[in-house]
C-alpha positions in Angstrom: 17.1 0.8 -25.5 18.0 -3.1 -25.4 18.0 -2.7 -21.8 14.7 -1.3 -21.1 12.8 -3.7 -23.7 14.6 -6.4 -21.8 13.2 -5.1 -18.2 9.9 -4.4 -19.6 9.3 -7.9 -20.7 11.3 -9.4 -18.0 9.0 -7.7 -14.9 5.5 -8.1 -17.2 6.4 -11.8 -17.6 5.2 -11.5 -13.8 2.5 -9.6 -14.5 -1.4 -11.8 -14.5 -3.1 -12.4 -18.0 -5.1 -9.6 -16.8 -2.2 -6.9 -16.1 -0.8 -7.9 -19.5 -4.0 -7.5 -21.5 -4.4 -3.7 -19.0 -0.9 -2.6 -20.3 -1.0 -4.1 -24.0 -4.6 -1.6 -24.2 -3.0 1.4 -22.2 0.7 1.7 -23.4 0.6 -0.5 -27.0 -2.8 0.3 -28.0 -2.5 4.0 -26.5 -5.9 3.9 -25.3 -7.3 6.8 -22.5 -8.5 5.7 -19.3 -11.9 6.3 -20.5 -11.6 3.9 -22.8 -10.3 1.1 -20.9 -13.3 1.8 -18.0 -15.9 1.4 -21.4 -14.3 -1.5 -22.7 -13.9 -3.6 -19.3 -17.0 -2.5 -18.1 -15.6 -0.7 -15.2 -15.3 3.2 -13.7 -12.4 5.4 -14.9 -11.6 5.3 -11.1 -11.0 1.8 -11.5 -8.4 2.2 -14.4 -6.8 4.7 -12.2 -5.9 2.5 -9.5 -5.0 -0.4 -11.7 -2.1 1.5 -13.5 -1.3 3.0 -10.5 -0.5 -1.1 -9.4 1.2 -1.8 -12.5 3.4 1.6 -12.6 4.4 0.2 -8.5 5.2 -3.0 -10.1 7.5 -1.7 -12.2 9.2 0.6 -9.6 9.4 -2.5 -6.7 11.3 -4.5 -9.9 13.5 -1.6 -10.9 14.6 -0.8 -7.7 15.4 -4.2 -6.8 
């Protein structure tokens, strides 16, 4: 809905160039995990933790 586009850009706005370009490949682009940690040169573990930040983000702004 209008509303959720609206949050979405609204809370990535606060996001760093890199947290943008992480959920433009993961949610956008629909890549896996695996194929992030390839492309960034970096362990799946890695990945993990950095969408596990960004999903946080999200919830800190939603519940605000």
């Amino acid at each position: 809905t209008f509303e959720n586009a609206d949050f979405i850009r609204r809370t990535m706005e606060k996001f760093t160039p890199e947290e943008r370009h992480f959920c433009q490949m993961r949610f956008i682009d629909d890549k896996t995990q695996q194929q992030i940690a390839e492309e960034l040169g970096v362990s799946q573990m890695t990945v993990s933790r950095i969408e596990k930040k960004i999903r946080n983000k999200f919830k800190e702004e939603y519940l605000k």
